[in-house]
N, C-alpha and C positions, 0 to 999 in steps of 0.2 A: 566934743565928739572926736573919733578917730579919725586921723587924716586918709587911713586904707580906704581904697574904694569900694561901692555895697560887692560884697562875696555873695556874688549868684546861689551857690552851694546853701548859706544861711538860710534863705529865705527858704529853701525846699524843706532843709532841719528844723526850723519853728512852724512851717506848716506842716510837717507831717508829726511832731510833737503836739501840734494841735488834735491831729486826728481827722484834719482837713483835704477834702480833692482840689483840685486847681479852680474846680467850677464853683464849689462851694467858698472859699477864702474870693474868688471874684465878685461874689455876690456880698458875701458878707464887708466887701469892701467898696465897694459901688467900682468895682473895674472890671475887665472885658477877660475872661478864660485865655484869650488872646496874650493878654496885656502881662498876665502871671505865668503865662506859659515863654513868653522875651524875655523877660527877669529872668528865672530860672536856667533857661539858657544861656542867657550871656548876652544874648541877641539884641535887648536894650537895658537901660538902668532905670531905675524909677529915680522923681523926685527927689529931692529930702522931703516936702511933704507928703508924697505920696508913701516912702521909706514910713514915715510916721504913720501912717492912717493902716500900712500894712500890722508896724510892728504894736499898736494899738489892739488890733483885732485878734492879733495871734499872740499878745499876752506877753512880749518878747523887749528887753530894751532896745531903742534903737540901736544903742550900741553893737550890738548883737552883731547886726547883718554888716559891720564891720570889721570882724576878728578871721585871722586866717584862720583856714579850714586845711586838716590834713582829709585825706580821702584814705577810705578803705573801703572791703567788699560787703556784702550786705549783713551778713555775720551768721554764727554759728547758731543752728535750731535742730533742735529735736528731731522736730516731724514739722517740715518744710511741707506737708502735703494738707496736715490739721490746723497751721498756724494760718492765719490768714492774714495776705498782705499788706493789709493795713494795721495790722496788730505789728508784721515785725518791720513795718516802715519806723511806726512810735519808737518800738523799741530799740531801732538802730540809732534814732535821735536821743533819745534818753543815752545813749552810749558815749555821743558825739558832747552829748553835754558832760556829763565825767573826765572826760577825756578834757574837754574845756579846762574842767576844774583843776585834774592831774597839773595840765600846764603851766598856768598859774600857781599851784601849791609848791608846783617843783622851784619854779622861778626865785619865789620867797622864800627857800630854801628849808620849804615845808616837807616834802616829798620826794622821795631818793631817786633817783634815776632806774628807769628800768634795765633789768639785765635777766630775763627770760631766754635761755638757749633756744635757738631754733635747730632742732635734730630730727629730718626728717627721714621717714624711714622707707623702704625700698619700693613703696607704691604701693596702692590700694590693697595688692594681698597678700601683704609682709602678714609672715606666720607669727603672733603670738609672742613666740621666744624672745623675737626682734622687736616688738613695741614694749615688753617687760624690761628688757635689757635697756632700751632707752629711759623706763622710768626709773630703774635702777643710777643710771647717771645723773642725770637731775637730781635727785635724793645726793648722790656725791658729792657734783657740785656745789649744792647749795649748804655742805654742810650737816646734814641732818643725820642722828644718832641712830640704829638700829631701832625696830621698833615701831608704834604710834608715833603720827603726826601729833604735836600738841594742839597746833593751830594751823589750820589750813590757809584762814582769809587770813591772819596776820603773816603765814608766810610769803603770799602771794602779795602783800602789801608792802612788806619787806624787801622784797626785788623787783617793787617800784611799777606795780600791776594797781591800776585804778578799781578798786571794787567798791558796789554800790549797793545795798538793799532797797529794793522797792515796790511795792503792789505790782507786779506783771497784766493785772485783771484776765489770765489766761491759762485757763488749765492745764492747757498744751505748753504752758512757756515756762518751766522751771528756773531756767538760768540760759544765759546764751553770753557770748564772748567776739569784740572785734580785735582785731591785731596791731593795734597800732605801733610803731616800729619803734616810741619813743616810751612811753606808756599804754601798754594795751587795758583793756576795757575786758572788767569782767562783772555784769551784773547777775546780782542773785533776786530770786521772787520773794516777797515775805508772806506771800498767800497759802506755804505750807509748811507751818511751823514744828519742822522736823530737822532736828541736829542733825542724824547722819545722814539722811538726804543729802544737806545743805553742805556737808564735809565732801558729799561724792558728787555733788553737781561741781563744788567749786576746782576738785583734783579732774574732771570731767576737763572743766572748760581748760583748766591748765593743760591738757594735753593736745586742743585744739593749737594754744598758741605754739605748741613746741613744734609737735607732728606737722600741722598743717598749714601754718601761718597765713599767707595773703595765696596760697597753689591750692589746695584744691578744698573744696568746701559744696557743704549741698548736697551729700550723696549717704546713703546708708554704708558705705565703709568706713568712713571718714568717723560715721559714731559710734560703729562696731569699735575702731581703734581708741578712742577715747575711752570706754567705758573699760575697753583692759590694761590700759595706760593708767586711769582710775583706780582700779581693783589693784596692780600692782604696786603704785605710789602710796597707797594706804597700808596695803596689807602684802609687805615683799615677801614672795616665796620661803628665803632662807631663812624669816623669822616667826613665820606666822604655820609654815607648814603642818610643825610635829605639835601643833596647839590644836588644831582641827581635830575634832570627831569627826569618827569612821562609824557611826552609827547614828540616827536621830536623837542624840542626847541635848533634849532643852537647857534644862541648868547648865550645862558647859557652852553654852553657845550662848545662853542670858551673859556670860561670866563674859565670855569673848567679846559681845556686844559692848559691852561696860567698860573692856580695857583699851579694846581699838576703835572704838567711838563712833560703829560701822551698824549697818542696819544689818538684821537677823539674813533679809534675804541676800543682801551681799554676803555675807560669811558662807552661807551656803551657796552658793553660786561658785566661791573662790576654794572651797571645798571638795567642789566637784570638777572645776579646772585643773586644780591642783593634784586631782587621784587620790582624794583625802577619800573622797564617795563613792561608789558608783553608781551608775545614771538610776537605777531602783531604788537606791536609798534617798539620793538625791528628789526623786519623783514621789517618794513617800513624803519626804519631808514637808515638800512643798502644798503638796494638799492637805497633809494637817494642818500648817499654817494658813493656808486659805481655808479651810471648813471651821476653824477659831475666829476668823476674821480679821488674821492679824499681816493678810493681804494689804487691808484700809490702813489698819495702824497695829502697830508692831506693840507688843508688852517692853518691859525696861524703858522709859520715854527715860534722854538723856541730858536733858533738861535742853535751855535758851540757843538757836542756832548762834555759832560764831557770828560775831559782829564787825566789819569795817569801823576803823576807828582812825585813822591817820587824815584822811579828807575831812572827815566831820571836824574832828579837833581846828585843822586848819579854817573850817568857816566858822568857828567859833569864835577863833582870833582877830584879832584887829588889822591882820595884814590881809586876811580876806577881802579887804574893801574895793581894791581893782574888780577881783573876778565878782564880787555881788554888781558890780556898777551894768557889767554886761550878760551874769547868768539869766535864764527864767524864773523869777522869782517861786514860781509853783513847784520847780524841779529840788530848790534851794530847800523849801518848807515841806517837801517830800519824803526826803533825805532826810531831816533832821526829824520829821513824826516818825518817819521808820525807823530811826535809831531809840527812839525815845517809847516805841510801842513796847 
């Protein structure tokens, strides 16, 4: 076992990966709400056997409540208002656990270090120009050619960004993102098997970690700014402009779909951003598509979401064998059905 002493922090991340309250893991342990509320804090330490009887109940190696803990903030959601907090407690620990893995993969000298720019932009009501312009830089930065993104998650995995697919069991939770300063954390849902969803959730969360990293988070500008951080890192102005119809033309927009690997209603959205539309056409458009039905699911399906592939590889490996000693084995067999779905 580790010689570190129990990290208070653990014990709240394997209970709330449980999906457990304090009252409920007390009971389920024979100890007092009292007694896992001193843990927790810091206030006292449990046993080593009681350490065991916890990390038994919550599924967790002992090792577990050993391992340093980076802290970050609660993380990046949608609609903060529809998610319920025990949904994004889970899924801040599912985070924490990636994050675990990054560590270790990186150590082994599985997983590159991250180097995510943090460019944040003038506060909450930076006009458009100014969050486009920032995703214009990142795209520089990082190299990338005019045009289509080829791979989203592999670029983001390439600048050493933890990304995970996994059952969210939450309609409200598409993808959400924590910032960690070494390896940041970006989980995708596998509950809606849509390519360019999955391509603009994951340019989504990348824009959390740039724009807003550990400052300001939790509020509807913060997603307003993502989503045109999104729309521009996919689809930049200077290339994408003079491709848009100025009319409801389907088959040029099936074609568009197909080349920029982007859902119908993004195209159009960045259509109408861009002065490609005007708000009539734009408003025409949009209810054709919803009176088709293609609101729920769009025509062109662009076939299998990007897949995270650098982590899994690494727990496929034999140098995996530190971080299985002290992962949740359920998070571990998670991971790798969701790769394998």
């Amino acid at each position: 076992m580790s010689t570190q002493a129990f990290e208070r922090s653990r014990l709240r991340t394997a209970r709330e990966l449980a999906g457990l309250s304090q009252t409920q893991l007390a009971r389920a342990s024979g100890l007092t709400p009292a007694a896992i509320s001193q843990f927790e804090s810091g206030a006292a330490r449990p046993s080593p056997d009681t350490s065991s009887v916890l990390a038994s109940v919550l599924g967790v190696p002992q090792e577990f409540f050993h391992e340093a803990m980076v802290e970050s903030h609660e993380g990046f959601f949608r609609s903060l208002r529809r998610t319920s907090v025990s949904d994004r407690r889970r899924a801040r620990a599912i985070a924490h656990v990636a994050h675990d893995l990054a560590v270790h993969a990186s150590s082994a000298q599985r997983f590159c270090a991250g180097d995510v720019p943090m460019l944040p932009v003038s506060g909450l009501q930076a006009e458009r120009a100014e969050v486009e312009e920032v995703a214009a830089q990142v795209r520089k930065m990082w190299g990338l050619p005019s045009g289509p993104v080829s791979d989203v998650v592999g670029l983001l995995e390439a600048h050493g960004v933890a990304v995970i697919r996994l059952p969210l069991d939450n309609t409200d939770v598409d993808a959400f993102s924590l910032p960690f300063p070494d390896h940041p954390v970006v989980v995708l849902g596998t509950d809606k098997d849509d390519r360019a969803r999955s391509r603009f959730d994951s340019a989504h969360e990348l824009a959390h970690l740039v724009l807003h990293g550990e400052q300001i988070w939790g509020v509807k500008e913060v997603e307003t700014q993502a989503h045109q951080f999104a729309a521009a890192f996919l689809m930049p102005a200077e290339d994408i402009h003079d491709q848009l119809p100025t009319t409801v033309d389907w088959p040029a927009l099936f074609a568009l779909k197909r080349q920029w690997q982007v859902s119908l209603a993004a195209l159009l959205m960045r259509a109408r951003t861009l002065g490609r539309m005007n708000g009539n056409t734009y408003l025409t458009a949009i209810k054709a598509a919803s009176a088709r039905g293609w609101r729920r699911v769009e025509p062109v399906p662009l076939g299998r979401p990007e897949q995270p592939t650098r982590l899994l590889a690494y727990l496929a490996s034999a140098d995996s064998a530190p971080a299985r000693a002290i992962l949740p084995s359920q998070i571990v067999e998670s991971l790798q059905a969701a790769s394998a779905a």
